[in-house]
Backbone as CSV, one residue per row, in Angstrom:
resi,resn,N_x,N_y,N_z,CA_x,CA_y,CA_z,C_x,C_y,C_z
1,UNK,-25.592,-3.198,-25.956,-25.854,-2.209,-24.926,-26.542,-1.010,-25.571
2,UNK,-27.524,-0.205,-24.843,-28.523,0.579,-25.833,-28.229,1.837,-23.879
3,UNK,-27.944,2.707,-24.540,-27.615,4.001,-23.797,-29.288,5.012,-24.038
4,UNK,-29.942,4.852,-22.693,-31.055,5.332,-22.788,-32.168,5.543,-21.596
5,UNK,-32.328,6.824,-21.200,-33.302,7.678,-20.564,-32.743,7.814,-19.294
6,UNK,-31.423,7.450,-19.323,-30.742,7.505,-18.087,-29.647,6.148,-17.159
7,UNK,-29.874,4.868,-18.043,-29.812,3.961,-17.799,-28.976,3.724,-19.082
8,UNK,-28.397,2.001,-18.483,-27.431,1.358,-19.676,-28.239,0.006,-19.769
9,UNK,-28.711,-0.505,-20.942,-29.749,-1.404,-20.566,-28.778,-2.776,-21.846
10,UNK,-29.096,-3.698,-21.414,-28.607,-4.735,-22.156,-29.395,-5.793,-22.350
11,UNK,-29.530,-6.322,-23.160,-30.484,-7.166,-24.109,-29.927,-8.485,-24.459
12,UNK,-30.522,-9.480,-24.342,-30.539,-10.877,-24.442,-30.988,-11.808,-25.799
13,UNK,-31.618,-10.418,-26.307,-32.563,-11.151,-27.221,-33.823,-12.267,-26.895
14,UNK,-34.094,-12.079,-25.780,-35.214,-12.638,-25.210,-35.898,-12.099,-24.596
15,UNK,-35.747,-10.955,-24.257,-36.523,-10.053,-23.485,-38.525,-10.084,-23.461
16,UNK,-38.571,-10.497,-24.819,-40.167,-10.556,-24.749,-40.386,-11.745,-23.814
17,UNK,-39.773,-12.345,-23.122,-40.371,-13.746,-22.285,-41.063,-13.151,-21.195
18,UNK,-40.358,-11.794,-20.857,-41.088,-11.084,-19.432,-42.314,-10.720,-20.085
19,UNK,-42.889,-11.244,-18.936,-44.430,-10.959,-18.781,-44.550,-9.262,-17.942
20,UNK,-45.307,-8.292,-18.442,-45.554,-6.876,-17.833,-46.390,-7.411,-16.023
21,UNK,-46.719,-8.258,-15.600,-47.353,-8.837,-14.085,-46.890,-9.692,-13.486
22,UNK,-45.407,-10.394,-13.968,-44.559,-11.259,-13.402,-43.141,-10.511,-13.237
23,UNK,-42.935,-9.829,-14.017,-41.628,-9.689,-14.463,-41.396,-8.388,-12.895
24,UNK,-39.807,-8.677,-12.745,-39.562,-8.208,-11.664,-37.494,-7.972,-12.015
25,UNK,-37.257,-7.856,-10.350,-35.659,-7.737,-10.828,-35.058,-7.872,-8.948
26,UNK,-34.028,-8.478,-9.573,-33.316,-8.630,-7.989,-31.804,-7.400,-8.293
27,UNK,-31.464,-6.627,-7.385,-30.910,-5.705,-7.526,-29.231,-5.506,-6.820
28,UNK,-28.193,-4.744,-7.475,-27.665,-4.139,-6.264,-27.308,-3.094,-6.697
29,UNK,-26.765,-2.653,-5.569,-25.904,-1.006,-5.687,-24.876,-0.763,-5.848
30,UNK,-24.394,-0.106,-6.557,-22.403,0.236,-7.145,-22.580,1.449,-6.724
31,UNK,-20.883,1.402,-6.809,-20.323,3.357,-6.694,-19.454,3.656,-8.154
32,UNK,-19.261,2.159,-8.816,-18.239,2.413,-10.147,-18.971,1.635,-11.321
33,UNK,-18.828,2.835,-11.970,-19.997,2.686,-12.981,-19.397,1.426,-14.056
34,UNK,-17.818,1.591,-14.591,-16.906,1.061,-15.319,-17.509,-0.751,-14.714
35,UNK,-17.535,-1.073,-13.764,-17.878,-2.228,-12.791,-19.549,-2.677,-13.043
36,UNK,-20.463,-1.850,-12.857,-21.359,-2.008,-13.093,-21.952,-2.678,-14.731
37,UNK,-20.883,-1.860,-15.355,-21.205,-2.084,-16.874,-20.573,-3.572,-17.447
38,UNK,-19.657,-3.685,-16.286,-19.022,-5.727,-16.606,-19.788,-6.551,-16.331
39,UNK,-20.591,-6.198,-15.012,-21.808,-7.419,-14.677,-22.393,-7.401,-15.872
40,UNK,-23.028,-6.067,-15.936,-24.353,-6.211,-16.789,-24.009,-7.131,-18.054
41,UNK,-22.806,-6.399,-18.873,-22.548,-7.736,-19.990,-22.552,-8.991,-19.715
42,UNK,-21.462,-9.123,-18.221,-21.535,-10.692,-18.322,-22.966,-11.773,-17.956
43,UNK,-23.408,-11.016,-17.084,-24.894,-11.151,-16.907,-25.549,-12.148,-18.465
44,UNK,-25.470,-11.102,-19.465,-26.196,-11.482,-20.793,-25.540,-12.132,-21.288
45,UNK,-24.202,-12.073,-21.454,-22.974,-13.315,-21.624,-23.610,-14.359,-21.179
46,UNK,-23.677,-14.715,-20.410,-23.995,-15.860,-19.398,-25.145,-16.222,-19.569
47,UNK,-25.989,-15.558,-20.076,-27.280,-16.303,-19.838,-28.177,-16.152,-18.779
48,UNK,-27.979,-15.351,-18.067,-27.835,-15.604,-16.433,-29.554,-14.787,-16.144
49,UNK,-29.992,-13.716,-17.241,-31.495,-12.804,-17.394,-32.043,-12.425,-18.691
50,UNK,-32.839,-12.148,-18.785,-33.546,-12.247,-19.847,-33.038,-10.373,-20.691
51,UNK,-32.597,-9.317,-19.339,-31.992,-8.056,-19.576,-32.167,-7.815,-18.485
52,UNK,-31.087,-6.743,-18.668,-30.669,-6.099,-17.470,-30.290,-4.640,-17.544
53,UNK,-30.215,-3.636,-16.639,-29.890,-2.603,-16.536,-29.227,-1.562,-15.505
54,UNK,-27.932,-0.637,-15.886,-27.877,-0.243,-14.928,-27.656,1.254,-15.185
55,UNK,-27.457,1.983,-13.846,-27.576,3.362,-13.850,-26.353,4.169,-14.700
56,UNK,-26.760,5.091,-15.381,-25.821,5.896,-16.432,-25.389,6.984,-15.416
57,UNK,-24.800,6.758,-14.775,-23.893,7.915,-13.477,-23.817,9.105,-13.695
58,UNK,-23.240,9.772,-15.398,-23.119,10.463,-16.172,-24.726,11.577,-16.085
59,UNK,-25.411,10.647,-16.176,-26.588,11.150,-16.699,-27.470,11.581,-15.787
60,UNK,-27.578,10.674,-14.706,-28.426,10.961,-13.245,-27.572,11.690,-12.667
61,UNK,-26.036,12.213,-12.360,-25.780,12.582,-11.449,-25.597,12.115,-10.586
62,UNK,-25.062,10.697,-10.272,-25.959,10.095,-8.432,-24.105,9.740,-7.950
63,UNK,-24.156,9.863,-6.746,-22.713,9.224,-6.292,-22.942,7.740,-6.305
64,UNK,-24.108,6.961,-6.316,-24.477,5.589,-6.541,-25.441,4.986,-7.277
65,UNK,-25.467,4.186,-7.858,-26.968,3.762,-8.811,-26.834,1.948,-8.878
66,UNK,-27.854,1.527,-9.275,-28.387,-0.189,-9.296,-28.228,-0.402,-10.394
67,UNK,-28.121,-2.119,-10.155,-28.252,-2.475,-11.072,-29.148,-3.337,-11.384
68,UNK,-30.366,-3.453,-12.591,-31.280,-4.363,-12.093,-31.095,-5.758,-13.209
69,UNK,-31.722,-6.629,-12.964,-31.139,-8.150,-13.471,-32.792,-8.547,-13.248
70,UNK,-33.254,-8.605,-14.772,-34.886,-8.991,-14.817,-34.987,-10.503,-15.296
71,UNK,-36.458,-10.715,-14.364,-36.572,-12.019,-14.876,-38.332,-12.024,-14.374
72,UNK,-39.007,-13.520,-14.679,-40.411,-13.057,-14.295,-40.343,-14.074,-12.562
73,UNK,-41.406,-12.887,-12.190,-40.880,-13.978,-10.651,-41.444,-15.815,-10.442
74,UNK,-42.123,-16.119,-11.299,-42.486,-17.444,-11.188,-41.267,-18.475,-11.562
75,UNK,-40.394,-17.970,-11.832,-39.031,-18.528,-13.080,-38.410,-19.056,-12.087
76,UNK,-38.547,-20.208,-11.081,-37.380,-20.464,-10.143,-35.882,-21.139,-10.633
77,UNK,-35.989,-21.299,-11.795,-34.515,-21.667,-12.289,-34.160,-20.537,-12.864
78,UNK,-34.797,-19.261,-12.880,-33.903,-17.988,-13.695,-33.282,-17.522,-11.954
79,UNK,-34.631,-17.643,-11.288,-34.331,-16.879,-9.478,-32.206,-17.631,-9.090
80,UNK,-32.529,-19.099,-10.173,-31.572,-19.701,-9.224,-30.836,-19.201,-10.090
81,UNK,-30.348,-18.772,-10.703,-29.306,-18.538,-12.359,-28.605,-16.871,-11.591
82,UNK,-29.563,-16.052,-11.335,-29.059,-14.616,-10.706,-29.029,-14.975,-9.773
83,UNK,-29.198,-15.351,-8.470,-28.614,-15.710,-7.732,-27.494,-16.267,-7.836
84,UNK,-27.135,-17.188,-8.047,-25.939,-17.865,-8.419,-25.122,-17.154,-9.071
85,UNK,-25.329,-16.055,-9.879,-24.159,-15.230,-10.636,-24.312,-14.455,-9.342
86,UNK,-25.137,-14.023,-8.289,-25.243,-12.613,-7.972,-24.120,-13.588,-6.623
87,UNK,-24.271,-14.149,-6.046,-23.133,-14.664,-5.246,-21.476,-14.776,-5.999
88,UNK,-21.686,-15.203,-6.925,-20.081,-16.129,-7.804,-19.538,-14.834,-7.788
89,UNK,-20.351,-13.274,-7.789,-19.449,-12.239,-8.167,-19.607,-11.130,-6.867
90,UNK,-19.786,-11.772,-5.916,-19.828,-11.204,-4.910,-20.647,-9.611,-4.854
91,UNK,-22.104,-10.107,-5.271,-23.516,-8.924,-5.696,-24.073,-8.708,-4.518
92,UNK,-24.008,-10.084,-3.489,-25.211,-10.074,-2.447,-24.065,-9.122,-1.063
93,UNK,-24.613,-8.500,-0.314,-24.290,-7.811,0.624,-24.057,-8.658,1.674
94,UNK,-22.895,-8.543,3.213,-22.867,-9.693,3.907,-23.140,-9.022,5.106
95,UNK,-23.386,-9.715,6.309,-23.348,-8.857,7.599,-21.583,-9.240,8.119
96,UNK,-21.763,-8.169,9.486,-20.262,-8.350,9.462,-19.519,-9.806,9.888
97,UNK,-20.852,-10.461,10.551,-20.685,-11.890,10.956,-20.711,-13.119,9.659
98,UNK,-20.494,-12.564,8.397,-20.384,-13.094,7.024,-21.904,-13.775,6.608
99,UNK,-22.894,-13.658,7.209,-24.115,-13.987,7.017,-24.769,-12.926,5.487
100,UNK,-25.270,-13.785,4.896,-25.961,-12.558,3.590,-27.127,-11.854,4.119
101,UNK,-27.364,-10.871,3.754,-28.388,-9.393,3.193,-29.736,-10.453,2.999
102,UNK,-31.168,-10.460,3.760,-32.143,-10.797,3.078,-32.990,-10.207,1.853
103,UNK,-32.084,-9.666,0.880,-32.509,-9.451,-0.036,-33.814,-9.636,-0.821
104,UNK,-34.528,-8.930,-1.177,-36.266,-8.839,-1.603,-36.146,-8.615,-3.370
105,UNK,-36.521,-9.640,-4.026,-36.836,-9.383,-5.145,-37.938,-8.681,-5.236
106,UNK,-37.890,-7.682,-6.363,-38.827,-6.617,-6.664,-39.427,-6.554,-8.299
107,UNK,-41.195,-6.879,-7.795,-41.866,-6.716,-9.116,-41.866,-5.347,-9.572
108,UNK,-41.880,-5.663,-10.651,-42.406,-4.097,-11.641,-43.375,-3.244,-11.263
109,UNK,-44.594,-4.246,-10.955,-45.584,-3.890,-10.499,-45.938,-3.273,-9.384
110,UNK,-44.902,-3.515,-8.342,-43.901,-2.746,-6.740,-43.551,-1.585,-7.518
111,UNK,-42.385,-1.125,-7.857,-42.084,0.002,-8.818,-43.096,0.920,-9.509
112,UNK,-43.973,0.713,-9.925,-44.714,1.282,-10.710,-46.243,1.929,-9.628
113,UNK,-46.117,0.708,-8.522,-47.164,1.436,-7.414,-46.087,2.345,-6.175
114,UNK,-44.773,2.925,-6.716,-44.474,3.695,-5.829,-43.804,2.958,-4.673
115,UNK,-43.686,1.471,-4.498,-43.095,0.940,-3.126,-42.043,1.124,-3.237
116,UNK,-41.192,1.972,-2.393,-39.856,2.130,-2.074,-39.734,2.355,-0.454
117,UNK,-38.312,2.059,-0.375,-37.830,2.460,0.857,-38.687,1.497,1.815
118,UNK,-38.943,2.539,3.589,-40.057,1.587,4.047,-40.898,1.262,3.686
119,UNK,-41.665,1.397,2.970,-42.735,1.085,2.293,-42.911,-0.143,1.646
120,UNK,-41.448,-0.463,0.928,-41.273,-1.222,0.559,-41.355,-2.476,1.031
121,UNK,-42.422,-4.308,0.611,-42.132,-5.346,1.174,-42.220,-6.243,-0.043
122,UNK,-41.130,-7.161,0.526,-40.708,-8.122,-0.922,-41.706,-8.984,-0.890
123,UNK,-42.347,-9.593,-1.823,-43.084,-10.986,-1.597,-42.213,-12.049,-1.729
124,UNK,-41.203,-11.740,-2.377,-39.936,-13.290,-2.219,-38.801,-12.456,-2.095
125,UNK,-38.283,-13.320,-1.051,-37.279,-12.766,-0.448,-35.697,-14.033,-0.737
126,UNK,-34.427,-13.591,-0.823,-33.796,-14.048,-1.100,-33.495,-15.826,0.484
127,UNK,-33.847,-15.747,1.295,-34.246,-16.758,2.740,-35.016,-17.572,1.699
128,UNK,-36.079,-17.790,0.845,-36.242,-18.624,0.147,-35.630,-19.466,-0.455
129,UNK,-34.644,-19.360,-0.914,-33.702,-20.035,-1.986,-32.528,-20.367,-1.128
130,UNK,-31.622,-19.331,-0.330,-30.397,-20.018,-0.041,-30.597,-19.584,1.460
131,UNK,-29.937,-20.710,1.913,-29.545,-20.477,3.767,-28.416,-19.164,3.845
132,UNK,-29.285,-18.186,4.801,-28.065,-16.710,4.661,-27.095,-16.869,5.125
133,UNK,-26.846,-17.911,6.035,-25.977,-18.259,6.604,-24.308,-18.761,5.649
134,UNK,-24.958,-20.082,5.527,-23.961,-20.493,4.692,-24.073,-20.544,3.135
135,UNK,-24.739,-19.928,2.761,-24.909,-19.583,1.186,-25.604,-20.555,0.429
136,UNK,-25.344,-22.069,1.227,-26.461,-23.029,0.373,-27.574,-23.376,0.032
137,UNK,-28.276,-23.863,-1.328,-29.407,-24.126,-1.564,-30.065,-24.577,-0.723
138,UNK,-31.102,-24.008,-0.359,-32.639,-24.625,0.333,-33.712,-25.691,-0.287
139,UNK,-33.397,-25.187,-1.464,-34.857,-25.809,-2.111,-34.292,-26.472,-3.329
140,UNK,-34.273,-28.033,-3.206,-34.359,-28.784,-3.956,-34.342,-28.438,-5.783
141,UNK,-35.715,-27.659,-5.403,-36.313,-27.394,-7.152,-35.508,-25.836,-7.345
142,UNK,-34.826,-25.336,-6.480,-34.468,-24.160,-6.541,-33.061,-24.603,-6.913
C-alpha cells in the first residue's frame, strides 16, 4: 500500500499491463475508510486487478470517497474477475426491488476529458455481463 496525493493506492505488481487508452476502472462509494482499505487489499490478494485505489478520507476531507479497481477495458476476463469480487462482497448497489445498479465502467480517458456526473456516459455498462436482475452471467465468454 503506497499512501499518496490523497489516495491509498495498492499494487499488484503488474500494473504496467494497463495500457494509458484502455485502461479504465469500475468503481464504488464508501463512508468507512477502515472498509475501504480491506477491499482494496483483498482485491490484490485475489488477483482480482491489476491496482487499485481508494480515497484517503484523512486527506480529502470528504464524508465519502471511491474506490477504484483498474483494469484495461478490452480484458473481459479481468471485467469478469471485478465483477465477481465486486458482487461476492456486496460492491454493486441494489434497487429496492433487489435488482442491481447499471453500473458504467469508466475509462481514464473519461476522467481525464472531465466526464462526470451528467455528463457522464459509460461505453460498457455493467447489463453487459450480468442479468441485473438475477445477478447471472450473460455472456458465455464473459
Amino acid at each position: 500500500m503506497l499512501r499518496m496525493g490523497g489516495w491509498y493506492w495498492y499494487l499488484s505488481g503488474e500494473e504496467a499491463k494497463l495500457e494509458r487508452h484502455k485502461c479504465g476502472k469500475w468503481m464504488y462509494f464508501f463512508e468507512d475508510q477502515s472498509f475501504a482499505q480491506r477491499i482494496c487489499e483483498k482485491a490484490i490478494t485475489e488477483h482480482v486487478c491489476y491496482e487499485c485505489k481508494c480515497t484517503d478520507m484523512e486527506v480529502q476531507l470528504a464524508p465519502t470517497g471511491v474506490i477504484c479497481f483498474y483494469l484495461n477495458g478490452d480484458d473481459i476476463e479481468n471485467h469478469k474477475r471485478v465483477i465477481q469480487f465486486m458482487m461476492d462482497n456486496d460492491l454493486i448497489r441494489k434497487t429496492k426491488t433487489g435488482r442491481y445498479y447499471n453500473n458504467s465502467f469508466k475509462f481514464d480517458d473519461q476522467t481525464r476529458a472531465g466526464e462526470y456526473g451528467a455528463d457522464f456516459e459509460g461505453k460498457i455498462k455493467l447489463d453487459e455481463f450480468i442479468d441485473l436482475k438475477t445477478g447471472r452471467w450473460i455472456r458465455e465468454e464473459a
